[in-house]
C-alpha positions as CSV (number, residue, x, y, z in Angstrom):
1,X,0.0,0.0,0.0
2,X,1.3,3.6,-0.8
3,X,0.4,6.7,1.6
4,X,0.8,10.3,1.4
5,X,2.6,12.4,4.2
6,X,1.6,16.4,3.9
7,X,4.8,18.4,4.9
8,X,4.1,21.4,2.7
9,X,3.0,23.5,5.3
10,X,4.7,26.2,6.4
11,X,4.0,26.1,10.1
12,X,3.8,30.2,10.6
13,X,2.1,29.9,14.3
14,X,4.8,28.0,15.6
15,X,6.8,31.3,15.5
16,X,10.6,30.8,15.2
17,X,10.7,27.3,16.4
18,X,10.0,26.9,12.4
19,X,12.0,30.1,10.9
20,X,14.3,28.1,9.5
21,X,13.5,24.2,10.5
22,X,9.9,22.9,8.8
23,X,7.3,21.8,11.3
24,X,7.3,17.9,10.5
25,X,11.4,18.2,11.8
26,X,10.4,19.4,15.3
27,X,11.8,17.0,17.6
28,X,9.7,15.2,19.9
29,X,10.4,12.8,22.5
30,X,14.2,12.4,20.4
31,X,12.6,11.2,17.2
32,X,11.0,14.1,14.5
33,X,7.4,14.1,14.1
34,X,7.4,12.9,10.6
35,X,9.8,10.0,11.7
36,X,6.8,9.1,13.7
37,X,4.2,8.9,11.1
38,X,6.1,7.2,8.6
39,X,7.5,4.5,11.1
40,X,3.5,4.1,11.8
41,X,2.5,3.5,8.2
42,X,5.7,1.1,8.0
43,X,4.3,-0.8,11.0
44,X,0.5,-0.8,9.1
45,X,1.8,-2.4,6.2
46,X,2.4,0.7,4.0
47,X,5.8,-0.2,1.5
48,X,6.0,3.3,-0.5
49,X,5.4,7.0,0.7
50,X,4.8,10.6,-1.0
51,X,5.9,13.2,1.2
52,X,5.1,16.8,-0.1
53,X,7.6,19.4,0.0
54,X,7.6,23.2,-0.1
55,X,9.7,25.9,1.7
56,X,12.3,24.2,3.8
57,X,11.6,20.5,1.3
58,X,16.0,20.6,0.9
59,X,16.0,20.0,5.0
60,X,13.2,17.3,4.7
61,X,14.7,15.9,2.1
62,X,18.2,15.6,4.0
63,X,16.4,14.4,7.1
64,X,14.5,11.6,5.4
65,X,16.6,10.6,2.4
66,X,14.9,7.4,0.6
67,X,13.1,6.6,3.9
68,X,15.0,3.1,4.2
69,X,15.7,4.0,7.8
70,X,12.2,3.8,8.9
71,X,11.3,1.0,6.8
72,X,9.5,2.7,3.7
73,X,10.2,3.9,0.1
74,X,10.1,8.2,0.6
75,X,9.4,9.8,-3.4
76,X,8.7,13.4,-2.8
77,X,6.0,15.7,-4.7
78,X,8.0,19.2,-4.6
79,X,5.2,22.0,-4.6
80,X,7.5,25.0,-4.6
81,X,7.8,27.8,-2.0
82,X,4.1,28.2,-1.4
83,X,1.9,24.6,-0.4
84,X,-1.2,23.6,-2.4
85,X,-3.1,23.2,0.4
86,X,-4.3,19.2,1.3
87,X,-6.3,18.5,-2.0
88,X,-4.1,20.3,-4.1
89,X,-1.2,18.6,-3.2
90,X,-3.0,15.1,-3.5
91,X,-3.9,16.3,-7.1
92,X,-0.1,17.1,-7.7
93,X,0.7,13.6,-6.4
94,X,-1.7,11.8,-7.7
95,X,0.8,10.3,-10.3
96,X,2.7,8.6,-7.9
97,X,0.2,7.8,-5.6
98,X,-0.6,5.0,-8.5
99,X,-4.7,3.6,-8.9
100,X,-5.2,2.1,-6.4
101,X,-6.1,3.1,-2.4
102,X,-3.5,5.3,-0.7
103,X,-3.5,6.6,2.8
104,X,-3.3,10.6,3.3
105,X,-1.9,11.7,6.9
106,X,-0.9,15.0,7.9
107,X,2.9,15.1,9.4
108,X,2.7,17.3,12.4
109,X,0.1,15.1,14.0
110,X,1.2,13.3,17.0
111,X,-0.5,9.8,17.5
112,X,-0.9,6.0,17.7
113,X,-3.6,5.1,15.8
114,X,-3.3,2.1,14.0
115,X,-3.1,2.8,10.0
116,X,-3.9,-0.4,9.1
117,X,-7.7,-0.1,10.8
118,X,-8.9,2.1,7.6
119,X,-11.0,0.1,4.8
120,X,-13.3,1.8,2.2
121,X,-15.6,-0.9,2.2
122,X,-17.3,0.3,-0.7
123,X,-17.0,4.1,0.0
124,X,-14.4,7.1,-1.8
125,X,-12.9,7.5,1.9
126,X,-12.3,6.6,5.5
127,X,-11.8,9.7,7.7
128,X,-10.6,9.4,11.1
129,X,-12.6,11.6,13.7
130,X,-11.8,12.4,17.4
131,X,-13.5,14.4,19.5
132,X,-12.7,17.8,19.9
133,X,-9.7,19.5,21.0
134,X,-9.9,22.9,23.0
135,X,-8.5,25.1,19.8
136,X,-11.5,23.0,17.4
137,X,-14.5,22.8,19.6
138,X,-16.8,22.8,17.3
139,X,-15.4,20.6,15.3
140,X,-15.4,19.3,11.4
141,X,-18.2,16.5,10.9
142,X,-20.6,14.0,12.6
143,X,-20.9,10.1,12.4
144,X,-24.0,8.5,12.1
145,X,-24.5,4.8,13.8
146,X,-23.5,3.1,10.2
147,X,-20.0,4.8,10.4
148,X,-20.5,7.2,7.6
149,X,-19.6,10.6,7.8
150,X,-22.6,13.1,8.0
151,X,-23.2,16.8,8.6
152,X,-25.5,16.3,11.5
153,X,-25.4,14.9,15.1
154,X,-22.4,15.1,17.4
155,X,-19.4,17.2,15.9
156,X,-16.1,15.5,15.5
157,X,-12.8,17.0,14.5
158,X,-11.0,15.7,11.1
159,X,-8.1,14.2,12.4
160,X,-6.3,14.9,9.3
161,X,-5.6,11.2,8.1
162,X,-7.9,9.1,6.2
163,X,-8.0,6.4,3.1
164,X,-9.1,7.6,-0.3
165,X,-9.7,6.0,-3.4
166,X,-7.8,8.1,-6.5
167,X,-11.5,8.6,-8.3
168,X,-12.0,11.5,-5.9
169,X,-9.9,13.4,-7.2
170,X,-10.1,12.4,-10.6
171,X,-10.3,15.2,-13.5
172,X,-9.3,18.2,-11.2
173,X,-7.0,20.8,-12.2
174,X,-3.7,21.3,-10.4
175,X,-3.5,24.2,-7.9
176,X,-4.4,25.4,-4.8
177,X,-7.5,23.6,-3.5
178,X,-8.7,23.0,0.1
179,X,-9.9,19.1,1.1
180,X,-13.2,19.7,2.7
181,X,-15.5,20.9,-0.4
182,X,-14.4,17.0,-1.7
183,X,-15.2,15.7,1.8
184,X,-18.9,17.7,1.3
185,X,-19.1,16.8,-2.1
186,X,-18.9,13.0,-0.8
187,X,-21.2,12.9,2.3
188,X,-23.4,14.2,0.0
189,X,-23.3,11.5,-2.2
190,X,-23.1,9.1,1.0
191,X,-19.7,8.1,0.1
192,X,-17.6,9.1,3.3
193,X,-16.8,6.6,6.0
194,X,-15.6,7.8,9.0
195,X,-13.9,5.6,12.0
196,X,-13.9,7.1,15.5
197,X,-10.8,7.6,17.2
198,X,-10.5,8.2,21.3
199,X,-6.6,7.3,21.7
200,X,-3.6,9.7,21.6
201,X,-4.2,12.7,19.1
202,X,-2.3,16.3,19.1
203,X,-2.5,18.5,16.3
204,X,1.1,19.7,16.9
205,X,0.4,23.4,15.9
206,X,1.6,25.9,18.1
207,X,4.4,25.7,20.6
208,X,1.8,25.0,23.4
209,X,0.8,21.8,21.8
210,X,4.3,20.7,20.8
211,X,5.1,21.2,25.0
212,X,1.8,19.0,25.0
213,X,3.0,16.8,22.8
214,X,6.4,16.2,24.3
215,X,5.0,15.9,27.8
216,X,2.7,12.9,26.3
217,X,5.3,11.2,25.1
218,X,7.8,11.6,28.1
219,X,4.8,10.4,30.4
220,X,3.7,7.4,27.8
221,X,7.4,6.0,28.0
222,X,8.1,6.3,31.8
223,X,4.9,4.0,31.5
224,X,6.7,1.8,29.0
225,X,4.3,2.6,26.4
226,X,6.2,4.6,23.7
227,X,9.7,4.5,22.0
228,X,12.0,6.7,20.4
229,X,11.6,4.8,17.2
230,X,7.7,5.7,16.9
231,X,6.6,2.5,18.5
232,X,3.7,2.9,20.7
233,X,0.4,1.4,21.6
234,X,-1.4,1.8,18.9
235,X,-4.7,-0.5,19.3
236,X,-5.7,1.9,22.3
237,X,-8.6,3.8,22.1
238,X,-10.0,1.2,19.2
């Protein structure tokens, strides 16, 4: 299976933690956050990975090389100095994401969920929800009792990873383009699954929630429950 890693952003509310060192590289608990996720999809199963690249993509590229180390194939999609946003870069990708299923998860997202639990099972994509953080409280989208992804009922935040059949983005033009009108476009049609998630999850954007994030980790390996490699538990919370 191939996946998609988004590291285009440029990470402007982290201040000068990312002036001149892209948010994915930020260390946490000795091991970078985007060392994290791709030794996560390595441990789901995943064999090749896109990573996308703008401003700061020559330090990525240094850092991650041919992504041997963590037990994947890394190509990279290079966007330039300014990122496409999430559906535009999958759009630029999409050649070398290939036809069939890829997974899409964003890099500067702390967490152990388990890649390998996403399946279309007939739909254009599996989302993964969790419940709202303090900076999202009103979150993104609802889940009705069939697991698919609606606009009604209890709000869930996006979790910004998910499985997604190529069609979706089949036919449109390169550029700039936000995800969520896609995501609309396909609870609309009733095509969007969506699997709950309650474990660990930290959007990792601001330097309050990387202290967050480095405190979880430090506390999750006293307790034997998280390595420097990116190993952790990741069937809690299932």
């Amino acid at each position: 299976m191939k996946a998609m890693v988004l590291a285009a952003g440029l990470g402007t509310r982290m201040g000068k933690l990312t002036e001149t060192t892209p948010k994915p590289l930020l260390d946490v608990g000795g091991e970078s956050l985007i060392a994290r996720q791709l030794a996560g999809l390595a441990a789901a199963g995943v064999t090749d990975v896109v990573v996308n690249v703008a401003r700061h993509g020559d330090k990525i590229r240094a850092a991650l090389g041919d992504g041997r180390r963590f037990g994947v194939r890394v190509e990279y999609s290079d966007e330039g100095p300014e990122p496409l946003e999430t559906a535009g870069g999958i759009v630029e990708a999409l050649a070398k994401l290939g036809d069939a299923p890829f997974i899409v998860a964003n890099a500067d997202v702390l967490t152990d969920f388990d890649f390998a639990r996403l399946a279309l099972d007939g739909a254009d994509a599996a989302i993964v929800l969790v419940p709202n953080p303090a900076h999202h409280p009103g979150g993104d989208f609802a889940l009705d009792a069939d697991g698919r992804v609606t606009g009604h009922g209890e709000r869930l935040t996006y979790a910004g990873i998910g499985l997604f059949d190529p069609g979706l983005f089949a036919g449109l033009p390169r550029g700039r383009r936000p995800l969520k009108p896609i995501l609309d476009a396909a609870i609309a049609r009733g095509r969007l699954k969506g699997v709950r998630y309650d474990g660990l999850w930290i959007d990792v954007g601001t330097p309050e929630r990387l202290d967050e994030a480095r405190a979880r980790v430090s506390s999750r390996r006293a307790a034997g429950r998280d390595g420097a490699d990116g190993g952790s538990s990741a069937g809690a919370g299932r």
